[in-house]
ZAPA-189953 format. One line per field, with one value per atom (N, C-alpha, C): residue number from 0; residue in three letters; atom name; x, y, z. Coordinates in Angstrom, 3 decimals. Layout:
// ZAPA-189953
resi = c(NUM; ...)
resn = c(ALA; ...)
name = c(CA; ...)
px = c(X; ...)
py = c(Y; ...)
pz = c(Z; ...)
END
This chain:
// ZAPA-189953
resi = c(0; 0; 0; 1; 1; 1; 2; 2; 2; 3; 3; 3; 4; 4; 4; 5; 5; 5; 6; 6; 6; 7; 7; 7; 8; 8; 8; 9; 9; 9; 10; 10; 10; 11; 11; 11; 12; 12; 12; 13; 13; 13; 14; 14; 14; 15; 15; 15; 16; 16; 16; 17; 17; 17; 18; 18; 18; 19; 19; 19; 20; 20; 20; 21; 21; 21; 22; 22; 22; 23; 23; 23; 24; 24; 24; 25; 25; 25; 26; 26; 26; 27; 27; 27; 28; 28; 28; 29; 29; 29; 30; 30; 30; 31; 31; 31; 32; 32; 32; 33; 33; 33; 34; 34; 34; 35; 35; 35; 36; 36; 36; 37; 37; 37; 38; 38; 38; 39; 39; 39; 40; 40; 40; 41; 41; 41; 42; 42; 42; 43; 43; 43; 44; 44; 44; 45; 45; 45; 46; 46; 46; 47; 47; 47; 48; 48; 48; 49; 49; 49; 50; 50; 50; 51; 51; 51; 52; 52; 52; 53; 53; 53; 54; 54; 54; 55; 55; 55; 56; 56; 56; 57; 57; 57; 58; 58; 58; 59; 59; 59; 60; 60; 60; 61; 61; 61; 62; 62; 62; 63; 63; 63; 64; 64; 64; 65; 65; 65; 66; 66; 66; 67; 67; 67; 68; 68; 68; 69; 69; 69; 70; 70; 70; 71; 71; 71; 72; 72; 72; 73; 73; 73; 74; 74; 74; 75; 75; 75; 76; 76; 76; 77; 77; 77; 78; 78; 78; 79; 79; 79; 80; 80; 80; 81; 81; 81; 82; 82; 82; 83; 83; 83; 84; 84; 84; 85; 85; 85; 86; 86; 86; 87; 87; 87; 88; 88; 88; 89; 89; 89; 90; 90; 90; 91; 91; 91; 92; 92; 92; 93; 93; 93; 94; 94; 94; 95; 95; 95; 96; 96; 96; 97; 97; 97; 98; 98; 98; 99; 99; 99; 100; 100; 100; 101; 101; 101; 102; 102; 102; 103; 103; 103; 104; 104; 104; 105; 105; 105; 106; 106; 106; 107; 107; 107; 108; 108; 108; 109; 109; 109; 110; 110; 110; 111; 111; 111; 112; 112; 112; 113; 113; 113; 114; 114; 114; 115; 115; 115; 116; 116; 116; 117; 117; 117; 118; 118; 118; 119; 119; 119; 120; 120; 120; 121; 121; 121; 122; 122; 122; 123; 123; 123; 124; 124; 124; 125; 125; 125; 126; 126; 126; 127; 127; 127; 128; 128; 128; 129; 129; 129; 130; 130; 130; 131; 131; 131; 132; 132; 132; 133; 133; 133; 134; 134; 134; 135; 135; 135; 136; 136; 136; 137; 137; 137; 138; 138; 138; 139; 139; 139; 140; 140; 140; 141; 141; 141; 142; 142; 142; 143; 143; 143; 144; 144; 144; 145; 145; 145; 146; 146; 146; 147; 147; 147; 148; 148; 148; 149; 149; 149; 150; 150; 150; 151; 151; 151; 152; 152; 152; 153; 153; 153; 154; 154; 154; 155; 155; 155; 156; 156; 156; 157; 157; 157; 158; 158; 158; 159; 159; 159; 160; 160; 160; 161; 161; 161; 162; 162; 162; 163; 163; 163; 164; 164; 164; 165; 165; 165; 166; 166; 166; 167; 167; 167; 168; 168; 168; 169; 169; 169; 170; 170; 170; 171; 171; 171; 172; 172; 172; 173; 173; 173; 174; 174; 174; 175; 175; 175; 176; 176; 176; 177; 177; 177; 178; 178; 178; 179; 179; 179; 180; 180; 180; 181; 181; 181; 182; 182; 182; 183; 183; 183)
resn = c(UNK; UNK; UNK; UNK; UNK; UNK; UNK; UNK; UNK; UNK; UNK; UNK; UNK; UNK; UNK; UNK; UNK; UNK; UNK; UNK; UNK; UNK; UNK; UNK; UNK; UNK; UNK; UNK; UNK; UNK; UNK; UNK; UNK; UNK; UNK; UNK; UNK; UNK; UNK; UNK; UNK; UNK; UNK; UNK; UNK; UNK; UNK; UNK; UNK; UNK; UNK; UNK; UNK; UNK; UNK; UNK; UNK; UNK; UNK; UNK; UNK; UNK; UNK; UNK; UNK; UNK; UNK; UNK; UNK; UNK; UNK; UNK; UNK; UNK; UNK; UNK; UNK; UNK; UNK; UNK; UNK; UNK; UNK; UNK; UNK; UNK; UNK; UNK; UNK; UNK; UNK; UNK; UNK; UNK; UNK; UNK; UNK; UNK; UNK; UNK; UNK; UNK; UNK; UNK; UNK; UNK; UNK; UNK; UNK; UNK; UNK; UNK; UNK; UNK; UNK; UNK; UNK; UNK; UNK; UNK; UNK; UNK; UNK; UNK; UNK; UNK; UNK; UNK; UNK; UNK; UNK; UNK; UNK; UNK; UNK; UNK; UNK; UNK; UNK; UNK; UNK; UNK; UNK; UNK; UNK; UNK; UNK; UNK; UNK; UNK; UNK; UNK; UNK; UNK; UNK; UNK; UNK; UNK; UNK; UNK; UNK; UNK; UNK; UNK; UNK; UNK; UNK; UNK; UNK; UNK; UNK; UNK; UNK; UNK; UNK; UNK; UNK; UNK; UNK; UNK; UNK; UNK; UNK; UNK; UNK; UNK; UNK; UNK; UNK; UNK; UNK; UNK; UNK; UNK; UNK; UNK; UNK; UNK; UNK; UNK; UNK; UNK; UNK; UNK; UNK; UNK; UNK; UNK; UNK; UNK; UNK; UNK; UNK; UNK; UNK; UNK; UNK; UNK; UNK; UNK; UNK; UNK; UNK; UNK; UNK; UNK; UNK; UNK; UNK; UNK; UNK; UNK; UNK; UNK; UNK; UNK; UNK; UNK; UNK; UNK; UNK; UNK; UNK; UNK; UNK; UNK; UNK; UNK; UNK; UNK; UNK; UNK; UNK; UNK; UNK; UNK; UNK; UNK; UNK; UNK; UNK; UNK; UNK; UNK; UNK; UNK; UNK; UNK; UNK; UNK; UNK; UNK; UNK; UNK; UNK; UNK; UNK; UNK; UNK; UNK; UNK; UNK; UNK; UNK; UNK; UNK; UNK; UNK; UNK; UNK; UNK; UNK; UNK; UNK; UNK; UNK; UNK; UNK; UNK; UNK; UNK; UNK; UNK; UNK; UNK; UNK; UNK; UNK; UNK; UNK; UNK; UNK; UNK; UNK; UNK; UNK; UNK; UNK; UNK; UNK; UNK; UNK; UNK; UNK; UNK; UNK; UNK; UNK; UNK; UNK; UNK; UNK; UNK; UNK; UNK; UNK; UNK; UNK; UNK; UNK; UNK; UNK; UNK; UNK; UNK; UNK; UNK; UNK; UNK; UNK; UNK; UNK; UNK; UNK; UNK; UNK; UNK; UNK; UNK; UNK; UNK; UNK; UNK; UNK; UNK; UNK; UNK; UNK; UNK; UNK; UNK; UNK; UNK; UNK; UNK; UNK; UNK; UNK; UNK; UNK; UNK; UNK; UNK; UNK; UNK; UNK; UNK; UNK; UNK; UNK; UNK; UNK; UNK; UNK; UNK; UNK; UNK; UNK; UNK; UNK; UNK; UNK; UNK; UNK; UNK; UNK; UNK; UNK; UNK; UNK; UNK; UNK; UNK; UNK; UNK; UNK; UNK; UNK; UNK; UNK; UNK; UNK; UNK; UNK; UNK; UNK; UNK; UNK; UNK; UNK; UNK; UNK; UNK; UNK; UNK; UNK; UNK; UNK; UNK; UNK; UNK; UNK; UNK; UNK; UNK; UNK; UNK; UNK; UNK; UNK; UNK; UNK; UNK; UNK; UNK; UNK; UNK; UNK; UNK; UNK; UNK; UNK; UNK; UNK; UNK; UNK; UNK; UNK; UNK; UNK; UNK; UNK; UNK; UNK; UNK; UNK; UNK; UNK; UNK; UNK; UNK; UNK; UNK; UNK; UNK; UNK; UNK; UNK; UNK; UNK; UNK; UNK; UNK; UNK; UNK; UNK; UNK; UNK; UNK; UNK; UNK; UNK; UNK; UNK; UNK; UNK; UNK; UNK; UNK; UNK; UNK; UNK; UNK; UNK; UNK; UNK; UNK; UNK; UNK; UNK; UNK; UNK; UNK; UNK; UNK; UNK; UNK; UNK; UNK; UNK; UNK; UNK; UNK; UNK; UNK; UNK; UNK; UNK; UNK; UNK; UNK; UNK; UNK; UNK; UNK; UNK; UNK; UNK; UNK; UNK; UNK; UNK)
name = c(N; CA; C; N; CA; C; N; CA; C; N; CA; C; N; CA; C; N; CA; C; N; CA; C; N; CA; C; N; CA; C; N; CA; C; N; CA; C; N; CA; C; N; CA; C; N; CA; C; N; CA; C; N; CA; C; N; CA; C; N; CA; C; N; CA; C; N; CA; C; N; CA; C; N; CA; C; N; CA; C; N; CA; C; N; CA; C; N; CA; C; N; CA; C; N; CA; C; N; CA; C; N; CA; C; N; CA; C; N; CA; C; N; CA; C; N; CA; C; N; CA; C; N; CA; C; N; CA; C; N; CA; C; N; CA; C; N; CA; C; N; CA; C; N; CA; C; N; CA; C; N; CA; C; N; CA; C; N; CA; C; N; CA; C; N; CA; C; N; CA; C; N; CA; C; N; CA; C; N; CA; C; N; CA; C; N; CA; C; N; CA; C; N; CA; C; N; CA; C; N; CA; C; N; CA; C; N; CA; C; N; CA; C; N; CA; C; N; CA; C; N; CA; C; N; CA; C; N; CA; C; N; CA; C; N; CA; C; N; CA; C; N; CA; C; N; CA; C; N; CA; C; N; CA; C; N; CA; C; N; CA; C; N; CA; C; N; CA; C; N; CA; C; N; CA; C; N; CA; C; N; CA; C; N; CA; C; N; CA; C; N; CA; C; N; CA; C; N; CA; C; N; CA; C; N; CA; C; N; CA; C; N; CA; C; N; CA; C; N; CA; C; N; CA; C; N; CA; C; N; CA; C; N; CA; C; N; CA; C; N; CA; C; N; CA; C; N; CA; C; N; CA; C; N; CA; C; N; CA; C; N; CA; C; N; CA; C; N; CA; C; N; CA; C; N; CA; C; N; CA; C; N; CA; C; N; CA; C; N; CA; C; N; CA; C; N; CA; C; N; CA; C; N; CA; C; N; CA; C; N; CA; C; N; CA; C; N; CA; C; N; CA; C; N; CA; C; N; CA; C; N; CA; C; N; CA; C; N; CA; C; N; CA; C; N; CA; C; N; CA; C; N; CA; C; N; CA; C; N; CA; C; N; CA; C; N; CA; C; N; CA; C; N; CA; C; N; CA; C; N; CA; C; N; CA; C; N; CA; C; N; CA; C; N; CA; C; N; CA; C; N; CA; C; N; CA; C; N; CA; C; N; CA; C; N; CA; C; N; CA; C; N; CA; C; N; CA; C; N; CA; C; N; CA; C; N; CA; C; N; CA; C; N; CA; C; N; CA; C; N; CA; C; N; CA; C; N; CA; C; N; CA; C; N; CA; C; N; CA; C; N; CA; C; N; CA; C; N; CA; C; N; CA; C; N; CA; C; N; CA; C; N; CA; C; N; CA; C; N; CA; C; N; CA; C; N; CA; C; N; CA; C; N; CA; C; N; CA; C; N; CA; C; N; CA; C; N; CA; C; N; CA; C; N; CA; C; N; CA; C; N; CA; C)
px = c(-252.464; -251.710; -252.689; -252.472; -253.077; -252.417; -252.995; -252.407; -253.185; -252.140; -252.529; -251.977; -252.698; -252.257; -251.981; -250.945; -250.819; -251.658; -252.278; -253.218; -252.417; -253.382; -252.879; -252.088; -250.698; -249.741; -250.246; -251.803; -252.203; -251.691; -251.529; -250.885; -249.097; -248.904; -247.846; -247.384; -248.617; -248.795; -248.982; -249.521; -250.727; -249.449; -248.721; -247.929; -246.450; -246.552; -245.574; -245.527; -246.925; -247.311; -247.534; -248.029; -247.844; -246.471; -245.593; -244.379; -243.924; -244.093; -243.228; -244.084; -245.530; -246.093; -245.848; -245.504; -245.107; -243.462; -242.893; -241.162; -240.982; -241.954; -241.654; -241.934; -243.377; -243.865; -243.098; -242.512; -240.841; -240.541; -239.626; -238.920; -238.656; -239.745; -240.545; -240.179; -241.306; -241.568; -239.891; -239.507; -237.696; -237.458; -237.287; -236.224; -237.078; -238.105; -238.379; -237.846; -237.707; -237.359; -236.037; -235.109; -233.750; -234.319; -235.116; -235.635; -236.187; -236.725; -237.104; -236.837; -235.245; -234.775; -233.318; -233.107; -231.453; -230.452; -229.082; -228.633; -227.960; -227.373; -226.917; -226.689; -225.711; -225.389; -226.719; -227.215; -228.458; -229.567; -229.680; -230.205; -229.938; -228.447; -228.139; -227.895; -227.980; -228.386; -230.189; -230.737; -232.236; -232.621; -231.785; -232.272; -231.753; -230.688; -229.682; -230.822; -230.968; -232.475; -233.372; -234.207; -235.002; -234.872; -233.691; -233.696; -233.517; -233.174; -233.149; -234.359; -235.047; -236.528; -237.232; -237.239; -237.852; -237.398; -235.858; -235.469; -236.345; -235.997; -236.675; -237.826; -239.072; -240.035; -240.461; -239.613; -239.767; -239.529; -238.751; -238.092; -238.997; -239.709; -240.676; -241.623; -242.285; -243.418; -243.261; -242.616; -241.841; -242.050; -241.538; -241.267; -242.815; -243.680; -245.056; -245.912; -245.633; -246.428; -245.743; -244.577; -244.034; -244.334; -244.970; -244.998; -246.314; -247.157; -248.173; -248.186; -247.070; -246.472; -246.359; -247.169; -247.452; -247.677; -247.361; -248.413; -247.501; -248.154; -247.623; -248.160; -247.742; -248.128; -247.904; -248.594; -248.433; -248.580; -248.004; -248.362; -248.303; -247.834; -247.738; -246.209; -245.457; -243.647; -243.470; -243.881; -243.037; -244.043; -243.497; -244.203; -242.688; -243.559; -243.015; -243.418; -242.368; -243.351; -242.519; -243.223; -242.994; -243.430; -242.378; -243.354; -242.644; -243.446; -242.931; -242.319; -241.949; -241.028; -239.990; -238.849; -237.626; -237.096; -238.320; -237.506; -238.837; -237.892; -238.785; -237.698; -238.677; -238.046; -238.946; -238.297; -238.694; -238.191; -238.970; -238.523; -239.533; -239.280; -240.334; -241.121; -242.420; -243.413; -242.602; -242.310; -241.770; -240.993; -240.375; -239.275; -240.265; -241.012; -242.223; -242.469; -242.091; -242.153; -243.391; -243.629; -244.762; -245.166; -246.732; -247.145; -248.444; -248.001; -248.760; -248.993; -250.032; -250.521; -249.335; -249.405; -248.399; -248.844; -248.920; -248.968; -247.772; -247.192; -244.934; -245.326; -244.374; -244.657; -243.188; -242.891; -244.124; -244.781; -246.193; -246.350; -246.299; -246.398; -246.439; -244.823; -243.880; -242.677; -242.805; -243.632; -243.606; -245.144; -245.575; -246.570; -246.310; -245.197; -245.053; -243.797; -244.091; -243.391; -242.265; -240.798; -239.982; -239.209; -239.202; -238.014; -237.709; -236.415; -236.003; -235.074; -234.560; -233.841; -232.356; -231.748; -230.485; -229.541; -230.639; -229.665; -231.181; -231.772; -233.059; -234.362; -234.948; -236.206; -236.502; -237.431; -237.826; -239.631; -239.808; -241.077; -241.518; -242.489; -243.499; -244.676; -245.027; -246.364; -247.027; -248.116; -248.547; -249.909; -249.737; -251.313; -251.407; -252.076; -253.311; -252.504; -253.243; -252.257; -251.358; -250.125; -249.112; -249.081; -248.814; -248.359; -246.932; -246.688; -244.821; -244.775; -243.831; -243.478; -241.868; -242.011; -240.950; -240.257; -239.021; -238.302; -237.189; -237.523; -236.722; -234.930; -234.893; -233.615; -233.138; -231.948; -232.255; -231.768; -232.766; -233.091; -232.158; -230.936; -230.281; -231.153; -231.388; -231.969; -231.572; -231.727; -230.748; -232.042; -231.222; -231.910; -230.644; -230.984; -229.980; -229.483; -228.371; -226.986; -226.371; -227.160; -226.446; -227.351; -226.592; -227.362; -227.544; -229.440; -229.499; -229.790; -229.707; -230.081; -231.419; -232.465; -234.041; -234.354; -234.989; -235.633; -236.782; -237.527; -238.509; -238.851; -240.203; -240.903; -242.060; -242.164; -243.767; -244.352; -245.249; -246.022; -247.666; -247.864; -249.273; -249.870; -251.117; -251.659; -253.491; -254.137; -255.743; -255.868; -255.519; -256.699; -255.415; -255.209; -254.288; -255.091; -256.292; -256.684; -256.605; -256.630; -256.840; -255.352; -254.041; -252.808; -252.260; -252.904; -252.290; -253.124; -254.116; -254.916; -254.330; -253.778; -253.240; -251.558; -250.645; -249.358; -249.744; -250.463; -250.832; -250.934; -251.897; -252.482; -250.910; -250.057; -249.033; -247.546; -247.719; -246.460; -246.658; -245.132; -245.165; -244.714; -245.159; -244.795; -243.430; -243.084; -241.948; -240.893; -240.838; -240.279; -240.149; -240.821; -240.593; -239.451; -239.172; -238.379; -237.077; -236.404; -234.739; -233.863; -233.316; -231.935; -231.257; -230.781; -229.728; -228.407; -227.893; -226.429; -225.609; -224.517; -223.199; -222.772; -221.926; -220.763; -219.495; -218.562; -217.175; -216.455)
py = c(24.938; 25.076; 25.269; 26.239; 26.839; 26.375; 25.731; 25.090; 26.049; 26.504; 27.226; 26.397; 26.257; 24.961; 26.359; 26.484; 26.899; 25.833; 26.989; 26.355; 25.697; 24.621; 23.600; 23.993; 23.540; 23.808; 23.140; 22.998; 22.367; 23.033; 24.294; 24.821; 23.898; 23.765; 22.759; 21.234; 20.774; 18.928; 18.386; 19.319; 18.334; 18.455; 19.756; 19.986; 18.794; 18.574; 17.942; 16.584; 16.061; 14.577; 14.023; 15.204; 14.854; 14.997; 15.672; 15.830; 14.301; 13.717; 12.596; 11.203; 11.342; 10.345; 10.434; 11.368; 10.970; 10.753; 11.334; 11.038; 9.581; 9.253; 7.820; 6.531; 6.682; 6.410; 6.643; 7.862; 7.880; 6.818; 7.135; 6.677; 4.719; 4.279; 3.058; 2.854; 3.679; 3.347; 3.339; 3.999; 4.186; 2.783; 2.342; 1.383; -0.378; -0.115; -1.761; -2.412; -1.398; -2.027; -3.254; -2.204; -2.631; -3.814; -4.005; -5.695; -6.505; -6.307; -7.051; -7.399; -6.708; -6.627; -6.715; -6.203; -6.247; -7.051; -6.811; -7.802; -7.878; -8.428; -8.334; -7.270; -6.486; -4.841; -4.255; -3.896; -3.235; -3.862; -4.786; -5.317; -5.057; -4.850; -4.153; -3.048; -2.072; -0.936; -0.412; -1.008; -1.143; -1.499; -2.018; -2.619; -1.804; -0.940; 0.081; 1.370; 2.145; 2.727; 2.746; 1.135; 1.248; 1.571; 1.257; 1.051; 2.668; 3.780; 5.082; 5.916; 5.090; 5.666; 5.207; 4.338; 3.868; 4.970; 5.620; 5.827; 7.467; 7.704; 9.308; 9.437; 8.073; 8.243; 8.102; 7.431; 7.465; 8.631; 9.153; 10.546; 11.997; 11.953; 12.681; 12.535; 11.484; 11.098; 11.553; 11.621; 11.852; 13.318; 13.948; 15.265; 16.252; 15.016; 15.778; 15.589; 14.341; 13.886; 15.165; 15.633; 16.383; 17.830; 18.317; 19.754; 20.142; 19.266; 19.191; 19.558; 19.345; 19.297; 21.188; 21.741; 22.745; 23.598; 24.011; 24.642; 25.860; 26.132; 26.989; 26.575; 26.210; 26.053; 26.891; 27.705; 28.570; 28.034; 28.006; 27.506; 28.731; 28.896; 29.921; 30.168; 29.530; 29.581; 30.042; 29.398; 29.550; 29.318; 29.794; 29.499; 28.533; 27.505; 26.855; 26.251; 26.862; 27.205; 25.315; 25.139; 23.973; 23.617; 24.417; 24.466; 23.271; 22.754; 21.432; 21.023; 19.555; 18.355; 19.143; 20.252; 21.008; 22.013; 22.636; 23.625; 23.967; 24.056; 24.394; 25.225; 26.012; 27.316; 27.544; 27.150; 27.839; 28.742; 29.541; 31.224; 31.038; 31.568; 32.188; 33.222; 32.956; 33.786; 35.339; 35.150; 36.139; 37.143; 36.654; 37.848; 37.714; 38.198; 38.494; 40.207; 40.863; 42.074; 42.805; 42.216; 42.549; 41.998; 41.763; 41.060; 42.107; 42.539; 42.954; 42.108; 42.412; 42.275; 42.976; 42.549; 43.305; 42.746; 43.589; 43.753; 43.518; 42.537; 42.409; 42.758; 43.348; 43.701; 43.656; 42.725; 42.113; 41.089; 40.815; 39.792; 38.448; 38.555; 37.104; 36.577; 37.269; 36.473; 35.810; 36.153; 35.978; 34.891; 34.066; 33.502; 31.920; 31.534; 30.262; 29.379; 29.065; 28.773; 29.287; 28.551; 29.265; 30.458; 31.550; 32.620; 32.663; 33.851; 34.740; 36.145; 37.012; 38.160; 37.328; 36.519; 35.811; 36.501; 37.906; 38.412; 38.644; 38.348; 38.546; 38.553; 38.083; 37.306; 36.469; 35.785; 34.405; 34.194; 34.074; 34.343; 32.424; 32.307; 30.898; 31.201; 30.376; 31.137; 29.952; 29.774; 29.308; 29.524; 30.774; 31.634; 32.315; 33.240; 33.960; 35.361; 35.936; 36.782; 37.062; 37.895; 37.980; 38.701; 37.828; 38.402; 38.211; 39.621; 40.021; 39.913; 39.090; 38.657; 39.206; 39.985; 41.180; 40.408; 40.007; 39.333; 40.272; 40.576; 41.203; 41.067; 39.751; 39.473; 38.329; 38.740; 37.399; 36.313; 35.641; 33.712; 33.056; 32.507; 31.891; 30.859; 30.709; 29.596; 28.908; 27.557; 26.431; 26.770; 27.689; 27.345; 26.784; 25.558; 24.959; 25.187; 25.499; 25.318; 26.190; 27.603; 27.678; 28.216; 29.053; 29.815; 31.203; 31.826; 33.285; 33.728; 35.100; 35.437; 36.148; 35.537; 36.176; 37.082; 38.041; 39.338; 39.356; 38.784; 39.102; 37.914; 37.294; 35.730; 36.242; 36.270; 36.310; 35.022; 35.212; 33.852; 33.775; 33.644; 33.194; 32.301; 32.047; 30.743; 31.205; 29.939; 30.310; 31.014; 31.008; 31.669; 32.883; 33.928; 35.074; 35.931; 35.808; 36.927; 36.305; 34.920; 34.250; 33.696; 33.674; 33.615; 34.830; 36.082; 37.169; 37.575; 37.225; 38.061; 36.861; 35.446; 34.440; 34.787; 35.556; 36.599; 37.639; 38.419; 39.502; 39.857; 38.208; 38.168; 37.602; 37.266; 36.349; 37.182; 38.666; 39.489; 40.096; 40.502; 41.357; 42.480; 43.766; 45.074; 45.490; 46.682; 46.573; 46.606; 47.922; 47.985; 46.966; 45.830; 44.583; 43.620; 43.886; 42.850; 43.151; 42.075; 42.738; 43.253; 44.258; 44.570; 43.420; 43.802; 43.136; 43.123; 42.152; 42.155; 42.331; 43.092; 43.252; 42.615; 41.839; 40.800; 41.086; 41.128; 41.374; 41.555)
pz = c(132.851; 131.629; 130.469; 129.775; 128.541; 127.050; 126.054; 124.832; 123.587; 123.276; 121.636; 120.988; 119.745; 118.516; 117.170; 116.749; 115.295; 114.372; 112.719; 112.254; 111.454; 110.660; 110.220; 108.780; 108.526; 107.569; 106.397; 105.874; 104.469; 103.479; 103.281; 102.378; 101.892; 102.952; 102.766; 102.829; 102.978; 103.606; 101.988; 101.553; 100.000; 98.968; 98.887; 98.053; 98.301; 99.630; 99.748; 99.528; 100.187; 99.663; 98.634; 97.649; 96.020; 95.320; 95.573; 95.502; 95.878; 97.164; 97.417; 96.702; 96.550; 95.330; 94.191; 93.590; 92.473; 92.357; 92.437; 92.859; 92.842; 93.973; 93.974; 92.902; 92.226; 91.170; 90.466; 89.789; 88.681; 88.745; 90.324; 90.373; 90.048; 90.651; 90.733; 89.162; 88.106; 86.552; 85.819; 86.386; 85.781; 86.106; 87.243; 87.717; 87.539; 87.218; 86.545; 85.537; 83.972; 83.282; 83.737; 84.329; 84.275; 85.480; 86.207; 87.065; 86.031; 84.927; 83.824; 82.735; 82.193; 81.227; 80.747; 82.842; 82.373; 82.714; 82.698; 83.124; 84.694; 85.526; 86.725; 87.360; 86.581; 86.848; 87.119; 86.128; 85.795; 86.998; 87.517; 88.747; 89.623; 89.969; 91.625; 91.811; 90.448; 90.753; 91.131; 90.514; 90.437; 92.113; 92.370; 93.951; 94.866; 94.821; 95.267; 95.129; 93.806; 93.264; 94.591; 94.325; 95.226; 96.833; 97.066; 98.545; 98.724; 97.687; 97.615; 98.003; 96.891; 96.845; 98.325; 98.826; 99.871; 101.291; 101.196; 102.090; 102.432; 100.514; 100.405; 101.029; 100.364; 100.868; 102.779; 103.179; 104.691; 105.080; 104.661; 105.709; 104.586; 103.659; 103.571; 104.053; 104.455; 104.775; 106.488; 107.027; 108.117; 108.609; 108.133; 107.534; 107.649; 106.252; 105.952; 107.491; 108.280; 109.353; 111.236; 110.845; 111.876; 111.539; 110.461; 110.179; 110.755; 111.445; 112.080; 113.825; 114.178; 115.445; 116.097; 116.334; 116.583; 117.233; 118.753; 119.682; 120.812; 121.731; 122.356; 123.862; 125.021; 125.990; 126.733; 127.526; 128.836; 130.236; 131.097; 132.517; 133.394; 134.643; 135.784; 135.629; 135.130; 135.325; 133.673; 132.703; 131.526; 130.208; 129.537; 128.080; 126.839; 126.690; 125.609; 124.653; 123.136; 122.165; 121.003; 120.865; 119.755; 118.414; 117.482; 115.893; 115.063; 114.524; 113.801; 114.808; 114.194; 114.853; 115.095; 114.726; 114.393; 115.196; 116.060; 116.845; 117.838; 119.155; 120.301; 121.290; 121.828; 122.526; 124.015; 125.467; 126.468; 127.325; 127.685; 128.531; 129.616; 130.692; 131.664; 131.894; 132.243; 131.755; 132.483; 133.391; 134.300; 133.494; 132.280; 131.706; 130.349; 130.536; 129.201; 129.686; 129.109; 128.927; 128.607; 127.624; 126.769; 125.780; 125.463; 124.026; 123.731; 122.526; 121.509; 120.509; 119.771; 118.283; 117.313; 116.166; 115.194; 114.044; 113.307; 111.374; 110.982; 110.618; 110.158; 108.815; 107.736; 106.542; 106.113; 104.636; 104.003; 104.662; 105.188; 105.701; 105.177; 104.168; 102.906; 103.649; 104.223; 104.424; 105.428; 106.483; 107.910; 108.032; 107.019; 106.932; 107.126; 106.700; 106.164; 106.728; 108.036; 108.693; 109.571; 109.531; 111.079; 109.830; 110.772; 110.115; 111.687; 110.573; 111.849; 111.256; 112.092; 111.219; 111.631; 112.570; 112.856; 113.795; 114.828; 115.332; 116.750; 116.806; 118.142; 117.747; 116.696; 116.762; 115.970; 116.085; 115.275; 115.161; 114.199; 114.032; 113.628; 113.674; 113.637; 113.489; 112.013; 111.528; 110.617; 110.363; 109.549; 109.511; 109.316; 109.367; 111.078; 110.322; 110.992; 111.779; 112.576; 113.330; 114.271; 114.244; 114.877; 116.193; 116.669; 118.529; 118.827; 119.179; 119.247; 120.837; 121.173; 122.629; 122.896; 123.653; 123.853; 125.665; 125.255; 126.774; 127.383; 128.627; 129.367; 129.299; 129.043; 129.081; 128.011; 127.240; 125.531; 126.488; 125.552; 125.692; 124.820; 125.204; 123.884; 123.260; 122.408; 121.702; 120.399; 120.050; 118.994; 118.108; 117.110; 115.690; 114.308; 114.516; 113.725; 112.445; 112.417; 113.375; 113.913; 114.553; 115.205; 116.554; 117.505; 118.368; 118.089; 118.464; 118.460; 119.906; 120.447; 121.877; 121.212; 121.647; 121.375; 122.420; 122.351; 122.812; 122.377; 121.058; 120.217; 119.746; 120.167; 119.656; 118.886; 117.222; 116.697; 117.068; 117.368; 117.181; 116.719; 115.442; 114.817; 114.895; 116.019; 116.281; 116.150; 116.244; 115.892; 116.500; 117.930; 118.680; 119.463; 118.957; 119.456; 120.291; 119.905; 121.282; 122.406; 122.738; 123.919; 124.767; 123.762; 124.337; 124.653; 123.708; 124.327; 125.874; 125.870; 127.171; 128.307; 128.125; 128.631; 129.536; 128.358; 128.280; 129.113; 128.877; 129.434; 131.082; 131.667; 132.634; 133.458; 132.916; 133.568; 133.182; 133.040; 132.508; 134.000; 133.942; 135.279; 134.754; 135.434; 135.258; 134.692; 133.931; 133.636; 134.529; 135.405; 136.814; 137.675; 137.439; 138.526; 137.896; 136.367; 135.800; 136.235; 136.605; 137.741; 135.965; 135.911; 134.921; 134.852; 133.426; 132.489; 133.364; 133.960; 134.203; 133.311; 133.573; 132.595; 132.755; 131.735; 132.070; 132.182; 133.133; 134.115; 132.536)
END
């Protein structure tokens, strides 16, 4: 089994962790007076407040610690891809068609985490370059909330020359992939 790691989402960790330090600090500097000044009311909202702020900050902190969660595993049967804590997708190497390299344009869209067009591909990125994974037959897959049938996986990870020649070595011919059944 072969592990590609997508690179690290700093572009989005620092912005987010300062975002949830200070929020909380506000929030914190807002809600003392009324613990030091006010009267009963003004106290169990303050404690209500906090238990707000505490909740925000867990489930950002949460959030900033799962956007790290990243990779692509290949074995002899299947490739499965896992970006962030949020969405993971497996197919068999066997209905891998083909993987190329690809330039997506604009690329600035296709940079910064999960997309998709909402009708057969889904791209996962957080840097670097794109390898288009072309499937013999669509993969339903849960991108919440709902389901798409994929044909088309981008996937941008450090090391792309080494998952594609990985794809490559473990694709079978086109002629060997059995046809699309019709459905009755």
């Amino acid at each position: 089994m072969r592990r590609f790691d997508f690179a690290t989402a700093f572009w989005f960790r620092v912005p987010l962790k300062v975002l949830v330090l200070c929020v909380t600090v506000f929030a914190f500097l807002s809600l003392v007076p009324a613990l030091m000044d006010g009267d009963p009311d003004d106290v169990k909202r303050a404690i209500f407040g906090f238990t707000i702020v505490a909740m925000f900050a867990a489930i950002a902190s949460t959030f900033a610690v799962a956007i790290n969660d990243s990779f692509v595993e290949v074995d002899e049967q299947s490739v499965y891809v896992r970006f962030e804590a949020f969405f993971n997708m497996e197919f068999p190497l066997r209905d891998v068609v083909s993987a190329e390299l690809i330039d997506p344009r604009p690329r600035w869209r296709y940079r910064f985490g999960l997309s998709t067009n909402f009708t057969d591909r889904i791209s996962c990125s957080h840097g670097g370059r794109f390898i288009e994974i072309t499937l013999a037959h669509p993969w339903r897959t849960r991108l919440w909330p709902r389901y798409i049938n994929v044909t088309r996986v981008w996937l941008a990870v450090r090391d792309a020359d080494a998952l594609l020649a990985t794809l490559r070595a473990g694709t079978a011919p086109a002629e060997d992939v059995a046809p699309l059944e019709k459905a009755a």
